[in-house]
PDB file of the backbone (N, CA, C, O) and the ligand in Angstrom, with CONECT records:
HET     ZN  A 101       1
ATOM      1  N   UNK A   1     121.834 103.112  79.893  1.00  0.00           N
ATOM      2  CA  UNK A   1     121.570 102.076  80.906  1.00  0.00           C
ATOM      3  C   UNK A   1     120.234 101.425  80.596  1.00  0.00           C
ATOM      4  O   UNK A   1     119.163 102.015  80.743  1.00  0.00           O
ATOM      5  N   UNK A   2     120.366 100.039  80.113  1.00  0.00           N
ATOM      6  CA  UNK A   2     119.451  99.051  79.979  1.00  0.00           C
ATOM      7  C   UNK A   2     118.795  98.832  81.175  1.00  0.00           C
ATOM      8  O   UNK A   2     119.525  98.876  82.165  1.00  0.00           O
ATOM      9  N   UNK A   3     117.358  98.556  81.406  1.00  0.00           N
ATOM     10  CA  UNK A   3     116.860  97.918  81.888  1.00  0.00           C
ATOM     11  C   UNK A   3     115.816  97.128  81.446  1.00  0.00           C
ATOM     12  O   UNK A   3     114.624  97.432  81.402  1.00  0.00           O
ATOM     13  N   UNK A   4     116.377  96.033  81.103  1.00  0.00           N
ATOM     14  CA  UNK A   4     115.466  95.113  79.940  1.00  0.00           C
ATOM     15  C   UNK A   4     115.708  93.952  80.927  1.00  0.00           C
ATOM     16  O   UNK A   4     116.750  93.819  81.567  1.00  0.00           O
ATOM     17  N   UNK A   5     114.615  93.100  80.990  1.00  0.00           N
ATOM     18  CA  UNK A   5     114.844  92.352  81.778  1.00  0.00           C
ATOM     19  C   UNK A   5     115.795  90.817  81.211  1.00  0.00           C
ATOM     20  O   UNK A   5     115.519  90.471  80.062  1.00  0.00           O
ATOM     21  N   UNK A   6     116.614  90.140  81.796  1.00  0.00           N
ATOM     22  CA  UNK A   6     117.859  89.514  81.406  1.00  0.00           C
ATOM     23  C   UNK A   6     117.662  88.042  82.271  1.00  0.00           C
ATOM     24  O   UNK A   6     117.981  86.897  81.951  1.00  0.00           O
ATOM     25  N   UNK A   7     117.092  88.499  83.330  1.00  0.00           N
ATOM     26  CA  UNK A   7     116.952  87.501  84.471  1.00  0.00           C
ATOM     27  C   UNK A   7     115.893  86.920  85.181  1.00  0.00           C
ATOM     28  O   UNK A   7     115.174  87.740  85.753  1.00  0.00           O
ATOM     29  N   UNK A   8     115.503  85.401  85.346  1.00  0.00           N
ATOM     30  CA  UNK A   8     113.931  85.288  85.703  1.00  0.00           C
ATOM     31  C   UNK A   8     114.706  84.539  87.482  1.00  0.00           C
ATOM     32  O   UNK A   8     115.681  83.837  87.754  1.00  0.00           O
ATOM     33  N   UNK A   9     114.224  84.827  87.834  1.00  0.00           N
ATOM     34  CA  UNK A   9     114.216  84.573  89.641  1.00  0.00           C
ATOM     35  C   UNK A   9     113.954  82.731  90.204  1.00  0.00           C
ATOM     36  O   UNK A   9     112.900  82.138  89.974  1.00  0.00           O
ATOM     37  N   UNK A  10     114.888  82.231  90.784  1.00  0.00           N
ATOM     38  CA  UNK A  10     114.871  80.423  90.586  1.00  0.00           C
ATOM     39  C   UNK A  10     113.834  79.933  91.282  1.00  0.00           C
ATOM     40  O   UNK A  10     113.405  78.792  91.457  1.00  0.00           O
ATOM     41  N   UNK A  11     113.320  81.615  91.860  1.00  0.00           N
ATOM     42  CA  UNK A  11     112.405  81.102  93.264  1.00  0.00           C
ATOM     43  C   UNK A  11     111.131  81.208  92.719  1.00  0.00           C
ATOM     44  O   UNK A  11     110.324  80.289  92.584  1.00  0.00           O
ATOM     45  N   UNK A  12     110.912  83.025  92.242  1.00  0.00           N
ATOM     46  CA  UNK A  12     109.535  82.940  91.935  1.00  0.00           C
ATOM     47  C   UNK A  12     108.948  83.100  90.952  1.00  0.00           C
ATOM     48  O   UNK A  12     107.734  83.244  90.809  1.00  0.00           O
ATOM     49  N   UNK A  13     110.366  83.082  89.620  1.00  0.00           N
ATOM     50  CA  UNK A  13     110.249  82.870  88.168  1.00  0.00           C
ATOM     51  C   UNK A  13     110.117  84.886  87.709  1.00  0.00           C
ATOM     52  O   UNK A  13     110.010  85.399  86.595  1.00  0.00           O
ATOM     53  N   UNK A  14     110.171  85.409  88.792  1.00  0.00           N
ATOM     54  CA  UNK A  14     109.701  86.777  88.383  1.00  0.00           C
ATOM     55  C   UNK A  14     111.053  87.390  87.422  1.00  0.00           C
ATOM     56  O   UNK A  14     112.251  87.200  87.628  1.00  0.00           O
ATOM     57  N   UNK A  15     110.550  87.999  86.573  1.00  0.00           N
ATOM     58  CA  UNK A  15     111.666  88.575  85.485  1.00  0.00           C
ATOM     59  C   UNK A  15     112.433  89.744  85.908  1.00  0.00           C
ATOM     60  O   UNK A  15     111.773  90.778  86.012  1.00  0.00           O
ATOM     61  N   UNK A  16     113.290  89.789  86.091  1.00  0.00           N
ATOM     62  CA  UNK A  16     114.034  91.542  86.343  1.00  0.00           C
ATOM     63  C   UNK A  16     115.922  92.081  86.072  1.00  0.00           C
ATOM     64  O   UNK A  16     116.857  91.282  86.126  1.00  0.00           O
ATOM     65  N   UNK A  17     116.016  93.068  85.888  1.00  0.00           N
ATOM     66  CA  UNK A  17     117.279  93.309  85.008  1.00  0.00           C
ATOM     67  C   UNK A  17     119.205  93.316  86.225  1.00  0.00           C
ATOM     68  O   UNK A  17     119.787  94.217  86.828  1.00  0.00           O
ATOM     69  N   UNK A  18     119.457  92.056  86.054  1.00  0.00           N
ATOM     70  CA  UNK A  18     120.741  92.034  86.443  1.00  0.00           C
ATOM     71  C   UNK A  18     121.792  92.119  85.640  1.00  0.00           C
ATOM     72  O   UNK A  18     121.861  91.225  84.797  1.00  0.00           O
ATOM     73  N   UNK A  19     123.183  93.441  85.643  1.00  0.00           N
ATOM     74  CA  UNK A  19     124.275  93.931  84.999  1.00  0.00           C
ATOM     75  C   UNK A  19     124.800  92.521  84.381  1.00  0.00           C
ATOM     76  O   UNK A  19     125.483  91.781  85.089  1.00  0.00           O
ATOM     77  N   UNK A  20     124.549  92.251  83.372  1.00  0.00           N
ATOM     78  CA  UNK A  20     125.888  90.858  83.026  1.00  0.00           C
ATOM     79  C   UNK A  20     126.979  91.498  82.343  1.00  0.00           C
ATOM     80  O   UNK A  20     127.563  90.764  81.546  1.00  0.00           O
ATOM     81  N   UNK A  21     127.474  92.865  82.460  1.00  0.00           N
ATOM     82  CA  UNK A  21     128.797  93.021  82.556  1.00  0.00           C
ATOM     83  C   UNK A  21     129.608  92.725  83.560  1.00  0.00           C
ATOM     84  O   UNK A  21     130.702  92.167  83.477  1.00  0.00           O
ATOM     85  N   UNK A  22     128.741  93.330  85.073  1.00  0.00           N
ATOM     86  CA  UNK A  22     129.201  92.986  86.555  1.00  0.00           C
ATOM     87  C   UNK A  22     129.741  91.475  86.496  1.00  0.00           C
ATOM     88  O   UNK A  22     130.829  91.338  87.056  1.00  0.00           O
ATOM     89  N   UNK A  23     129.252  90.440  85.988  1.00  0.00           N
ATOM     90  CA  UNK A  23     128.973  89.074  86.039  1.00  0.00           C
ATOM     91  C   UNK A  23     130.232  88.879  85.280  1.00  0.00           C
ATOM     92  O   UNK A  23     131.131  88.158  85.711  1.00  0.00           O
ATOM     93  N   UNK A  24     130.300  89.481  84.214  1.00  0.00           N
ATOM     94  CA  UNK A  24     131.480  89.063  83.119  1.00  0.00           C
ATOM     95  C   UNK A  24     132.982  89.218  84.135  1.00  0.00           C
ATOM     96  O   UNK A  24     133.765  88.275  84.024  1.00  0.00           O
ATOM     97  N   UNK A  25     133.315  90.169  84.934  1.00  0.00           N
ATOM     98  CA  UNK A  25     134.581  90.401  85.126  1.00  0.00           C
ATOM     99  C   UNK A  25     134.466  89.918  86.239  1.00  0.00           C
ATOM    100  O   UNK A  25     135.438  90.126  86.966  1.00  0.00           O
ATOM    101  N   UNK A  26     133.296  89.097  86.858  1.00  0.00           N
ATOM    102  CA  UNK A  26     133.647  88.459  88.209  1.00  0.00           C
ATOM    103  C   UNK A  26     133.197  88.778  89.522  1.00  0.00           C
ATOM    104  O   UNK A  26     133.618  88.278  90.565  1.00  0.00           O
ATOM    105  N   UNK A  27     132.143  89.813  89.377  1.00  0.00           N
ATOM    106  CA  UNK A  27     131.290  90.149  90.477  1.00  0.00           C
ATOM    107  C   UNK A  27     130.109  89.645  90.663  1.00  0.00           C
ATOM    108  O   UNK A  27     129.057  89.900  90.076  1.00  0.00           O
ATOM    109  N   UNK A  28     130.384  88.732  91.722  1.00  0.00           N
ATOM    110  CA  UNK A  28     129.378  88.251  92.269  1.00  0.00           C
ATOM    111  C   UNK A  28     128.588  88.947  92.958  1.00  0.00           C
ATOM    112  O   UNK A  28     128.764  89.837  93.790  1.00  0.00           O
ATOM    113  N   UNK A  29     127.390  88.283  92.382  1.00  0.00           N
ATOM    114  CA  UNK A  29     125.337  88.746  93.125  1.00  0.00           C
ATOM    115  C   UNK A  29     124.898  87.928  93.306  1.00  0.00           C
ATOM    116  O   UNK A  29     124.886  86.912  92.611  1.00  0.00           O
ATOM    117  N   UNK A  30     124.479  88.091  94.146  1.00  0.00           N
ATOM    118  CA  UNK A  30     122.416  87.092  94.242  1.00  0.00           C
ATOM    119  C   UNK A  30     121.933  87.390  93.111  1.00  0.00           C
ATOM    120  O   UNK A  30     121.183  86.583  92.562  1.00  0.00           O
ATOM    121  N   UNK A  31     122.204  88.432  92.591  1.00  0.00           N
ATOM    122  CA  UNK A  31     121.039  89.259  92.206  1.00  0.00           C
ATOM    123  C   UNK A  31     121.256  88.008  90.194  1.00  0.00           C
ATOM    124  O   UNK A  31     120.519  88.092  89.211  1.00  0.00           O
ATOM    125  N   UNK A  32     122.344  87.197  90.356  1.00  0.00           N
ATOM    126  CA  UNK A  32     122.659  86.236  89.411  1.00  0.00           C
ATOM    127  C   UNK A  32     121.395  85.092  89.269  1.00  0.00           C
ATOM    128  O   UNK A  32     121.200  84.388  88.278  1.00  0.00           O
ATOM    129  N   UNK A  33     120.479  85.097  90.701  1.00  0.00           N
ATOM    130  CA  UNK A  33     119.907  83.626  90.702  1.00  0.00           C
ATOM    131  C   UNK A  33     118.362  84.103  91.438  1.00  0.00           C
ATOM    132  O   UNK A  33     117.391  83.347  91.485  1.00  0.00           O
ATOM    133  N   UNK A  34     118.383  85.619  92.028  1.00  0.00           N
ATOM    134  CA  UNK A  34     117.142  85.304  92.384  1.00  0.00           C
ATOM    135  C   UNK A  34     116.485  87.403  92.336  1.00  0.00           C
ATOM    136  O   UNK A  34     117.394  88.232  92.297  1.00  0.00           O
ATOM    137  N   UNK A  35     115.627  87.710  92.343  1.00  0.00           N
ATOM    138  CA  UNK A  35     115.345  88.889  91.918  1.00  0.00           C
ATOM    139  C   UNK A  35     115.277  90.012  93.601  1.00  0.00           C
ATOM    140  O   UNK A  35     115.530  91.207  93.748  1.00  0.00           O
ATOM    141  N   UNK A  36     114.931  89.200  94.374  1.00  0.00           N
ATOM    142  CA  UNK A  36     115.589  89.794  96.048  1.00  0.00           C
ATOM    143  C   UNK A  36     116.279  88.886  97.019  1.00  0.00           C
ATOM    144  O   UNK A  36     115.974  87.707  97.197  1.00  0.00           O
ATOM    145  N   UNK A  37     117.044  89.407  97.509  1.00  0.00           N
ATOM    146  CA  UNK A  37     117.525  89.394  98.432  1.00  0.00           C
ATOM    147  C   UNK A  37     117.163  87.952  99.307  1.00  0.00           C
ATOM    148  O   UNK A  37     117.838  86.976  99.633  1.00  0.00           O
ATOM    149  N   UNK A  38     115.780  88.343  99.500  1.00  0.00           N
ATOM    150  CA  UNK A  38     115.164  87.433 100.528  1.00  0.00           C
ATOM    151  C   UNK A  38     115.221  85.954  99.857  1.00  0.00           C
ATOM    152  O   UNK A  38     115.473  84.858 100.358  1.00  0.00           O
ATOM    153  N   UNK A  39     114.861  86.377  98.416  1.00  0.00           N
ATOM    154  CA  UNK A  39     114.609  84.827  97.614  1.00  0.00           C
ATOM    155  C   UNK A  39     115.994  84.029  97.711  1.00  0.00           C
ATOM    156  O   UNK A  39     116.166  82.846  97.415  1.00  0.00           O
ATOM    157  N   UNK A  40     116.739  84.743  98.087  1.00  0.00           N
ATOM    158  CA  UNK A  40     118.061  84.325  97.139  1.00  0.00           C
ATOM    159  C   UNK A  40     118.214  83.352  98.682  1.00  0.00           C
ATOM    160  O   UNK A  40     118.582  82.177  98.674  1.00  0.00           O
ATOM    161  N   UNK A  41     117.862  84.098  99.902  1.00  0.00           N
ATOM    162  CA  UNK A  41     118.216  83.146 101.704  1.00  0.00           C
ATOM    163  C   UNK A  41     117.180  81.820 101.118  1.00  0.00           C
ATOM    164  O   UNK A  41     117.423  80.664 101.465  1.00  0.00           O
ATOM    165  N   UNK A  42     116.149  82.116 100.307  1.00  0.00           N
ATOM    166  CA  UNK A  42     115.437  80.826 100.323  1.00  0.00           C
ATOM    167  C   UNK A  42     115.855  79.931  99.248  1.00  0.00           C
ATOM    168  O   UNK A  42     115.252  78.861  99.172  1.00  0.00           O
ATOM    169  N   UNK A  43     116.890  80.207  98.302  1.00  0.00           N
ATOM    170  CA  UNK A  43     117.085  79.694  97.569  1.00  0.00           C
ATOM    171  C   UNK A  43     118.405  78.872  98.100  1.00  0.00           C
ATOM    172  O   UNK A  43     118.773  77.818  97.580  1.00  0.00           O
ATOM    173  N   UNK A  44     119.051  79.488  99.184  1.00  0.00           N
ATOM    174  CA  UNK A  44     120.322  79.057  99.964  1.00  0.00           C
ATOM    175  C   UNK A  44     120.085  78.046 100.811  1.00  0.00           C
ATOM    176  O   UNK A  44     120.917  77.211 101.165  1.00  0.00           O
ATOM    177  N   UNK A  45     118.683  78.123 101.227  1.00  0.00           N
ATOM    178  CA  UNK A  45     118.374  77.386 102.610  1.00  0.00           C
ATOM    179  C   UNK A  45     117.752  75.478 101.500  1.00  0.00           C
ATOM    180  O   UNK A  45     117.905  74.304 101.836  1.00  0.00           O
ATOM    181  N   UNK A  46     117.178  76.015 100.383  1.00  0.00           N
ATOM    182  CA  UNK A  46     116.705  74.710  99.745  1.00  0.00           C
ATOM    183  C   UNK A  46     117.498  74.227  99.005  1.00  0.00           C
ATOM    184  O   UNK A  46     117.211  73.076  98.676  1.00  0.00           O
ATOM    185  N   UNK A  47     118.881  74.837  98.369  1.00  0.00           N
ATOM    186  CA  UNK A  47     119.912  74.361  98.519  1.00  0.00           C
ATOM    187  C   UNK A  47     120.604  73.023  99.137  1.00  0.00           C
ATOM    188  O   UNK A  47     120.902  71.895  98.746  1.00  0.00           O
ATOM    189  N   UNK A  48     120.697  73.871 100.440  1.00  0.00           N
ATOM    190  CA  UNK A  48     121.614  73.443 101.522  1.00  0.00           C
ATOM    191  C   UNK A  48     120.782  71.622 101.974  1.00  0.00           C
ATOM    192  O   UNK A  48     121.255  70.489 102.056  1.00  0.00           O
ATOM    193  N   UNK A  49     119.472  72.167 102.153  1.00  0.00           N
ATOM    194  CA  UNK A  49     118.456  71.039 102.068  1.00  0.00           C
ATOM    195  C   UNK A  49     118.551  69.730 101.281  1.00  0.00           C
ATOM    196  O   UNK A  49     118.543  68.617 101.809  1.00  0.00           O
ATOM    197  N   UNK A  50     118.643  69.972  99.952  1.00  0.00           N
ATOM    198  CA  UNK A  50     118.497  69.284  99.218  1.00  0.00           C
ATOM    199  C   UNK A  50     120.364  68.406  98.864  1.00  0.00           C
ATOM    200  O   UNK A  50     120.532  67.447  98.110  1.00  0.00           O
ATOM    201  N   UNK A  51     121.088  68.875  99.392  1.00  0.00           N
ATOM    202  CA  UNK A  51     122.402  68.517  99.639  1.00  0.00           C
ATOM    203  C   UNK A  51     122.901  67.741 100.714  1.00  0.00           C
ATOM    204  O   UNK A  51     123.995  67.186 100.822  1.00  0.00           O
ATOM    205  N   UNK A  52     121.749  67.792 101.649  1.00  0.00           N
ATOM    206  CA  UNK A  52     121.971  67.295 102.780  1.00  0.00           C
ATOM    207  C   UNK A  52     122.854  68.023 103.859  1.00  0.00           C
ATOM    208  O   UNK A  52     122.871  67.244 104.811  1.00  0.00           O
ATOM    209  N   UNK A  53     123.486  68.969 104.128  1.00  0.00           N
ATOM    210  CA  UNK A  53     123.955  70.237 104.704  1.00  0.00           C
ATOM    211  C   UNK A  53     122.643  70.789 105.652  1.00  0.00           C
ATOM    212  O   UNK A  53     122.691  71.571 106.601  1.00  0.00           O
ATOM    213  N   UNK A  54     121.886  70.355 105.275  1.00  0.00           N
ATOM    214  CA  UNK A  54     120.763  70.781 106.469  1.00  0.00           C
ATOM    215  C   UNK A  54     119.767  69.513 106.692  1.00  0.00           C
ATOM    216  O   UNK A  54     119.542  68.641 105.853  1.00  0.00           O
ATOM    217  N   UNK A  55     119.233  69.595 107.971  1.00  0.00           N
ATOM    218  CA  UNK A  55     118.250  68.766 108.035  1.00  0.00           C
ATOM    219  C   UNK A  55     117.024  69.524 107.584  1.00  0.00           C
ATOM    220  O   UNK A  55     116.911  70.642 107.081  1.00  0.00           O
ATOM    221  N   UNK A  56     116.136  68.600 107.905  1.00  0.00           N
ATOM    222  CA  UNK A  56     114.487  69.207 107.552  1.00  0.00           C
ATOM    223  C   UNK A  56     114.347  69.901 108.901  1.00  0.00           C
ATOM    224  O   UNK A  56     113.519  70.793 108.719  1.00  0.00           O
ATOM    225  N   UNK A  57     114.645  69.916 109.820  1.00  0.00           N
ATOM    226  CA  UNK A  57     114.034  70.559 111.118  1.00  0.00           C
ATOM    227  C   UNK A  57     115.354  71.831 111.313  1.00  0.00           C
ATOM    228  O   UNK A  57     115.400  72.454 112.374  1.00  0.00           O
ATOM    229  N   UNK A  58     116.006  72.014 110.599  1.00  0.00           N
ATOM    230  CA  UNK A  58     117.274  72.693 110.681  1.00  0.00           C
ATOM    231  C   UNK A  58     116.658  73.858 109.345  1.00  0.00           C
ATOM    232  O   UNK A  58     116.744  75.045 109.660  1.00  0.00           O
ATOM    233  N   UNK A  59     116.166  73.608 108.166  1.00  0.00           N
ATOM    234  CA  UNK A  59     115.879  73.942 107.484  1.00  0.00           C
ATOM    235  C   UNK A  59     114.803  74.900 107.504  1.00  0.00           C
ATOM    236  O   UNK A  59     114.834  76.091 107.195  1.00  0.00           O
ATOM    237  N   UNK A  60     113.552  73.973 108.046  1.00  0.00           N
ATOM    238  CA  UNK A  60     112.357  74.898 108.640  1.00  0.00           C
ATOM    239  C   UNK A  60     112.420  76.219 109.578  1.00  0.00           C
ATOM    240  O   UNK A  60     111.909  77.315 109.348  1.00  0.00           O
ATOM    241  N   UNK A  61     113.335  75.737 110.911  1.00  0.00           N
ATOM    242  CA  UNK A  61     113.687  77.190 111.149  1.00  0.00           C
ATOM    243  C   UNK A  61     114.081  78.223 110.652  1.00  0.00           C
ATOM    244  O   UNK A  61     113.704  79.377 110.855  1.00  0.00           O
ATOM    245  N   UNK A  62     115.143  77.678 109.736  1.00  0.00           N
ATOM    246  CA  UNK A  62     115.713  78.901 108.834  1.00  0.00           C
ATOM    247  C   UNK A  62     114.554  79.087 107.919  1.00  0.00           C
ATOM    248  O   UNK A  62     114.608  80.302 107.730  1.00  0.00           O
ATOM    249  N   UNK A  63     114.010  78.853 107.550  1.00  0.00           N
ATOM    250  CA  UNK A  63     112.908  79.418 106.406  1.00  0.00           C
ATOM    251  C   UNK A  63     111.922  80.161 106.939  1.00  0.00           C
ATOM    252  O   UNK A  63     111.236  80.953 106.293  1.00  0.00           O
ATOM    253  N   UNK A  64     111.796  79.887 108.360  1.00  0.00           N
ATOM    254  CA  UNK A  64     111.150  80.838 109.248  1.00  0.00           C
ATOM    255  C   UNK A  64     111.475  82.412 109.373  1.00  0.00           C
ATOM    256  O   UNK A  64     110.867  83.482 109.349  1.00  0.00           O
ATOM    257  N   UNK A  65     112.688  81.965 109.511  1.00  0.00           N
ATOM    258  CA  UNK A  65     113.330  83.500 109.635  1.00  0.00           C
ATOM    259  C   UNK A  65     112.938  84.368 108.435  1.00  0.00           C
ATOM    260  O   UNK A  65     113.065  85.559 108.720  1.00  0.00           O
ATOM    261  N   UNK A  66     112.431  84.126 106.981  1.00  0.00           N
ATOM    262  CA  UNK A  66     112.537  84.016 106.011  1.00  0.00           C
ATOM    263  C   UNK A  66     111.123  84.594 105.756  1.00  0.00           C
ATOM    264  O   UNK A  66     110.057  84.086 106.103  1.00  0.00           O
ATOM    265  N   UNK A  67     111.367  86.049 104.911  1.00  0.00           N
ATOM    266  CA  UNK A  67     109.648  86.293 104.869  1.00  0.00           C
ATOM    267  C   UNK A  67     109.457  85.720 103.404  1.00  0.00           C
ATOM    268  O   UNK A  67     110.089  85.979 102.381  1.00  0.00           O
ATOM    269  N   UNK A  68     108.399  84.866 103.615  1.00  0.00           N
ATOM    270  CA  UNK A  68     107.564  83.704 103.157  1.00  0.00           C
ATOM    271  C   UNK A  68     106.365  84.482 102.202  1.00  0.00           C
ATOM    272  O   UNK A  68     105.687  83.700 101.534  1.00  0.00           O
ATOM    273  N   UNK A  69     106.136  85.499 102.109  1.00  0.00           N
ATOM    274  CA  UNK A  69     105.138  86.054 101.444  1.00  0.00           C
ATOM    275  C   UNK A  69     104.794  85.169 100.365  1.00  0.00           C
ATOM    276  O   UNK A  69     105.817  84.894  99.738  1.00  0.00           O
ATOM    277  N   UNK A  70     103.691  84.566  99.852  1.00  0.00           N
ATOM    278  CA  UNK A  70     103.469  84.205  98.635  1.00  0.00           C
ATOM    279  C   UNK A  70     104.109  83.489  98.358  1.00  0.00           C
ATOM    280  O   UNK A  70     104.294  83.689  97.158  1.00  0.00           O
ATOM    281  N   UNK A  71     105.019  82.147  98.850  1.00  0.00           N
ATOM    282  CA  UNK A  71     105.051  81.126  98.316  1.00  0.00           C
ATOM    283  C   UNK A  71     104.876  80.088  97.529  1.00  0.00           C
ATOM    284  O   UNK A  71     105.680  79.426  96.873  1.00  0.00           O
ATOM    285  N   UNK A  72     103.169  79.980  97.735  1.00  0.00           N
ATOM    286  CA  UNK A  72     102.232  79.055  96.807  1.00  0.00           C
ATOM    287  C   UNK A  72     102.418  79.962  95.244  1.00  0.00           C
ATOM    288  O   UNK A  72     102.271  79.347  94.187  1.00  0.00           O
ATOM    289  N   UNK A  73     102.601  80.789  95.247  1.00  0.00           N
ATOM    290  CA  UNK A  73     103.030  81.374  93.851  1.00  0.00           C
ATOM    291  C   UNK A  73     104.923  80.978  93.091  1.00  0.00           C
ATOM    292  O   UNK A  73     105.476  81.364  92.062  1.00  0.00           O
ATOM    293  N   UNK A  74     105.263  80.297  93.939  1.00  0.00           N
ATOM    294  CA  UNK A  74     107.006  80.117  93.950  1.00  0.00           C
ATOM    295  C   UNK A  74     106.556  78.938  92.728  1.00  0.00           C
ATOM    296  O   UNK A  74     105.544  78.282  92.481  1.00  0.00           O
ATOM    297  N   UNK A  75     107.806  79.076  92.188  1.00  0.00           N
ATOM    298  CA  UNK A  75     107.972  78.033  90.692  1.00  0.00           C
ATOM    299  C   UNK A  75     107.366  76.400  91.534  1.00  0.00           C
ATOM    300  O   UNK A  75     107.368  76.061  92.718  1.00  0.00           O
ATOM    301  N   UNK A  76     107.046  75.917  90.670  1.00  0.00           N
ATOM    302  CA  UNK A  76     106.318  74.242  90.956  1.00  0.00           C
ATOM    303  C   UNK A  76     107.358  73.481  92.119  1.00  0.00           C
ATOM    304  O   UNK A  76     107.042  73.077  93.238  1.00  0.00           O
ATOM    305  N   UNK A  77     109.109  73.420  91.248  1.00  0.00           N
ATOM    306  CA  UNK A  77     109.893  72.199  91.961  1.00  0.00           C
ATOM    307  C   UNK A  77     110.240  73.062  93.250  1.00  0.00           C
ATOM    308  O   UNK A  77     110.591  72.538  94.308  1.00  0.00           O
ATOM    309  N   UNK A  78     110.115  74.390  93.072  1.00  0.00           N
ATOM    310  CA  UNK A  78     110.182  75.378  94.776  1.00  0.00           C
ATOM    311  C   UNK A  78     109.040  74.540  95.407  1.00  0.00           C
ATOM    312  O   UNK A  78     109.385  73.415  95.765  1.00  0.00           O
ATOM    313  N   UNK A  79     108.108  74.784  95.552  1.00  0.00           N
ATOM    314  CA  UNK A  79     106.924  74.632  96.016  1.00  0.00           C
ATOM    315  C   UNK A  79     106.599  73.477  96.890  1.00  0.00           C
ATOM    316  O   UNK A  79     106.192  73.427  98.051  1.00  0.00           O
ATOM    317  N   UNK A  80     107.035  72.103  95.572  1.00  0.00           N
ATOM    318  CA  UNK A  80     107.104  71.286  96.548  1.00  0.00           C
ATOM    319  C   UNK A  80     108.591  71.027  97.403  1.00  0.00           C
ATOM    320  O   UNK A  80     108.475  70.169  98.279  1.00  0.00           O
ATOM    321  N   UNK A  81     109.854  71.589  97.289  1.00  0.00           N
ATOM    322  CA  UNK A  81     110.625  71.616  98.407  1.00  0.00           C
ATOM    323  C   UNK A  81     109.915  72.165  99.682  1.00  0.00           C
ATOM    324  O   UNK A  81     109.676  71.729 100.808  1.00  0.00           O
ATOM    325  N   UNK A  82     109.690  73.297  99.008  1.00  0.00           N
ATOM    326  CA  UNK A  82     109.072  74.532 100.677  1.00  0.00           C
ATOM    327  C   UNK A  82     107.618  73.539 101.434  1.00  0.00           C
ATOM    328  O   UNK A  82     107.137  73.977 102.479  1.00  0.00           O
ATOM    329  N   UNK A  83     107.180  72.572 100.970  1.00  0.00           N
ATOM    330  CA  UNK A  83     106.033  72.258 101.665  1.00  0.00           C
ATOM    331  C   UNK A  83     106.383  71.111 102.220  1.00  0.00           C
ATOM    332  O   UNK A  83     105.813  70.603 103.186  1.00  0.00           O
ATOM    333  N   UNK A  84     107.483  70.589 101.539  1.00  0.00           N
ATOM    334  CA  UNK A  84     108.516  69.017 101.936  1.00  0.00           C
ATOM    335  C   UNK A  84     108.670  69.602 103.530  1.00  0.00           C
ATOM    336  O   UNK A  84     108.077  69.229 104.542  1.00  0.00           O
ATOM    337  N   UNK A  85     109.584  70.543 103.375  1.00  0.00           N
ATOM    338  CA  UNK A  85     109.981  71.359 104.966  1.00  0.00           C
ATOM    339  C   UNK A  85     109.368  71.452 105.564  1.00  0.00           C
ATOM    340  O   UNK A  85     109.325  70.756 106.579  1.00  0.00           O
ATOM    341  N   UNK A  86     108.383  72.537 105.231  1.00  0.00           N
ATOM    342  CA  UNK A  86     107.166  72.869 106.170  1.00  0.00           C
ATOM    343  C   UNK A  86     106.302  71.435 106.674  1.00  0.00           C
ATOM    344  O   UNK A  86     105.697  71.305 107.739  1.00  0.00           O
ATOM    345  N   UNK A  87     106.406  70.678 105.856  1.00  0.00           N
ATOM    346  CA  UNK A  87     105.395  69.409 106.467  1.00  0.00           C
ATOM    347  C   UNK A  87     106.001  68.748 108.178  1.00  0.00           C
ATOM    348  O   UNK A  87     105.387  67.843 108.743  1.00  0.00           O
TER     349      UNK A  87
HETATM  350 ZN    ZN A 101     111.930  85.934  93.384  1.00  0.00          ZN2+
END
C-alpha cells in the first residue's frame, strides 16, 4: 500500500494520496478533487456559485457553515472567488 502522494487539493493545492484504482472501476470520492472533506463543501459551494445555481448571498451562508480556517492560503483563482462572496 502506496502512499505517495497522486493528488493536489483544487482548494488548497495541498498534496495527498487518493486510491486511483477506487477511481478506475467507478468509485466515487471527494477525496478525487479535494484533500478533506470540508474543502471538497467549499469546492461545491464555488462551484454552484460560479454556475449560477447559487446566489452570492445564498452562497455566503453556505460558506459560513463551512470551517474557513486559512483561506488566504487557498490557491489564487479560490481566493478571489471566496472574497467575491464574502464581499
Ligand atoms: Zn484542501
Amino acid at each position: 500500500m502506496t502512499t505517495k502522494l497522486n493528488h493536489w487539493c483544487v482548494i488548497c493545492g495541498t498534496g495527498y494520496h487518493s486510491c486511483d484504482s477506487c477511481e478506475a472501476i467507478g468509485i466515487y470520492s471527494w477525496k478525487k478533487h479535494t484533500d478533506t472533506l470540508n474543502h471538497y463543501q467549499i469546492y461545491f459551494i464555488i462551484n454552484d456559485y460560479t454556475y449560477g445555481i447559487l446566489n452570492k448571498k445564498q452562497a455566503r451562508e453556505k460558506l459560513n457553515q463551512c470551517d474557513m480556517t486559512g483561506w488566504e492560503q487557498f490557491l489564487p483563482n479560490v481566493r478571489v472567488k471566496i472574497s467575491e462572496i464574502l464581499s
